[in-house]
C-alpha positions as CSV (number, residue, x, y, z in Angstrom):
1,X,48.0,146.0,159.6
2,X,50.0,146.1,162.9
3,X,52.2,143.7,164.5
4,X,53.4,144.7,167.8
5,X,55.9,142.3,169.3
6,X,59.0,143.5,172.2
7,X,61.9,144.9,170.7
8,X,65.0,145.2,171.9
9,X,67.7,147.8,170.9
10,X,71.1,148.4,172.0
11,X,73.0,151.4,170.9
12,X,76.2,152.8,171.5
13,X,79.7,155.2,169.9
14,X,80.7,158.2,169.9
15,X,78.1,161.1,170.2
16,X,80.0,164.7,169.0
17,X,78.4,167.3,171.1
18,X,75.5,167.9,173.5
19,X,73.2,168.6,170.5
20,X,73.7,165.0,169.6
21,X,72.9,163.8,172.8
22,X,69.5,165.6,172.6
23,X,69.0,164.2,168.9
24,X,69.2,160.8,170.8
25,X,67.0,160.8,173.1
26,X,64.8,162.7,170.9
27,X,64.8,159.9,168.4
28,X,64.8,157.0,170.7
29,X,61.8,158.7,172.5
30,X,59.8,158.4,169.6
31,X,59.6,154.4,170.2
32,X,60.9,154.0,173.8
33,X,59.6,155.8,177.5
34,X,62.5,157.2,179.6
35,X,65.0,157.9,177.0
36,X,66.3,160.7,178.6
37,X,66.7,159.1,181.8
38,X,68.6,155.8,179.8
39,X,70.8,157.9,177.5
40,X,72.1,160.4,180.7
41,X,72.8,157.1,182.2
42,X,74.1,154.9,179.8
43,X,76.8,158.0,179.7
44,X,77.4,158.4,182.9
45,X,78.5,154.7,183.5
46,X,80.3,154.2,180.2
47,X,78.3,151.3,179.0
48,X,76.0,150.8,175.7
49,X,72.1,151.7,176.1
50,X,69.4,149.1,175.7
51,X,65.8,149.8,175.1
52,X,62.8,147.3,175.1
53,X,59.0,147.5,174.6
54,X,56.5,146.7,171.9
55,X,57.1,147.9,168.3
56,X,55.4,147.6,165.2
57,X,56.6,144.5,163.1
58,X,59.9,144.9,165.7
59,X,60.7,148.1,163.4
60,X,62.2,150.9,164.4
61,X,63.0,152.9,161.3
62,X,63.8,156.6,162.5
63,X,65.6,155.4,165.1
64,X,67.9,153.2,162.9
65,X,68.5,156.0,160.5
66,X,69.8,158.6,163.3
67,X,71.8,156.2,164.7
68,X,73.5,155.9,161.3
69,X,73.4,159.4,160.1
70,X,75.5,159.6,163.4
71,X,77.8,157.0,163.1
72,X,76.4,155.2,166.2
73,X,76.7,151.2,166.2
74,X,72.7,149.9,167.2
75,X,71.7,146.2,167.0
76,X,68.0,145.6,167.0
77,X,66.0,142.2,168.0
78,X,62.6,141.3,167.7
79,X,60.6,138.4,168.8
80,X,58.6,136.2,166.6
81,X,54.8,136.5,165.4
82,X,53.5,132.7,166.0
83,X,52.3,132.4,161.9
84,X,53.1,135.9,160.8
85,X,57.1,136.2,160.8
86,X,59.8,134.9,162.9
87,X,62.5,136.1,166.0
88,X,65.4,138.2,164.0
89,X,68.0,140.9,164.5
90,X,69.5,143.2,162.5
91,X,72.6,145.8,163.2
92,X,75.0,148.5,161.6
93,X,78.1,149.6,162.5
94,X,80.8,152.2,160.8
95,X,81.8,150.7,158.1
96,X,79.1,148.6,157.1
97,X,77.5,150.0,153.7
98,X,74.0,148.1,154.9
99,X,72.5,146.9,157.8
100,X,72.6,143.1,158.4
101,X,69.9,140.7,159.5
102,X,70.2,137.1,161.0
103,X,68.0,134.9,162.5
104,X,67.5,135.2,166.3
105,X,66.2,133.2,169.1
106,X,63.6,134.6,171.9
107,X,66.2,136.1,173.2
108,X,67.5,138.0,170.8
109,X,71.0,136.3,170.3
110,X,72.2,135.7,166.6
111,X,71.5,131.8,165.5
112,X,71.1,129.5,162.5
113,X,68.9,127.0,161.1
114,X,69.8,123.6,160.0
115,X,68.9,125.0,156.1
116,X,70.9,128.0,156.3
117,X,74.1,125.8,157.8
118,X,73.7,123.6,155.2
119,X,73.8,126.3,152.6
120,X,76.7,127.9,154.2
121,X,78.8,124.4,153.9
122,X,77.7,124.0,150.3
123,X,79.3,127.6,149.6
124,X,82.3,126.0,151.4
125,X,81.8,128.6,154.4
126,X,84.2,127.4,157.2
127,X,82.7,126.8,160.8
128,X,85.2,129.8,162.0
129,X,83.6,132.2,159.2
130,X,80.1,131.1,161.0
131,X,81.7,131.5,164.3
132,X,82.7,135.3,163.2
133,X,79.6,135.9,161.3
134,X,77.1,135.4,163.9
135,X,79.9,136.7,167.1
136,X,79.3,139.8,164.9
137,X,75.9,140.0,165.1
138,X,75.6,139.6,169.0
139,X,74.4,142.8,170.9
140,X,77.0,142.3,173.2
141,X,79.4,144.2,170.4
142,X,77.8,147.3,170.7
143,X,80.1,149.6,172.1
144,X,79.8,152.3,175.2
145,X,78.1,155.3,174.6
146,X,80.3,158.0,175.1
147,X,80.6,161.7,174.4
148,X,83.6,163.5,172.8
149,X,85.9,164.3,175.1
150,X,86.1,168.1,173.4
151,X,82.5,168.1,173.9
152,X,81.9,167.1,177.4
């Protein structure tokens, strides 16, 4: 059963040689049109890439796993499926042993429901360790994508 709903992914790091760069867009091509064209210039004006259209379930499994294999930090959103499942996000960064989810709105921005807060003060979380957590989990952490400078 399929589930298509708009995903968004941002990813961004260090990419160590051209054959890198090709193993990008080659990946990200597998779920999103003009990756070439986004990767080249997401490089070009030292900033992050972002990629949106319809995925299955808002998955994007091969894409995630290069993206680690490489060391590259991606956050990934999805919108929610009115009865089926609802808006979310996940990321990974170096030095993270796991990707982390949190709840989302539409938009893709990291938020919490009253049931989760309340869990979190009855494990005597602090509203700065909330603060953190879900600053963490915002795409706008994602760092440039950039290319070794020994491999330019």
């Amino acid at each position: 059963m399929a589930e298509y709903v708009m995903t968004t992914v941002t990813i961004g790091g260090l990419l160590r040689g051209q054959g890198a760069v090709e193993a990008l867009i080659e990946a990200a091509g597998a779920y999103f049109e003009d990756a070439e064209i986004g990767v080249r210039d997401a490089l070009s004006r030292g900033s992050s890439i972002t990629f949106e259209a319809l995925q299955n379930f808002g998955n994007t499994p091969g894409l995630d796993a290069f993206c680690r294999a490489q060391g590259l930090t991606w956050h990934r959103s999805w919108v929610a499926q009115v009865g089926q499942f609802g808006a979310g996000l996940e990321y990974w960064r170096p030095g993270l042993e796991a990707p982390l989810e949190e709840a989302a709105d539409e938009g893709g921005a990291p938020m919490m429901t009253l049931a989760a807060l309340r869990r979190c003060h009855q494990a005597r979380q602090t509203l700065a360790n909330l603060i953190d957590r879900l600053g963490q989990a915002d795409a706008a952490t994602v760092p440039p994508l950039s290319l070794a400078a020994d491999c330019a």
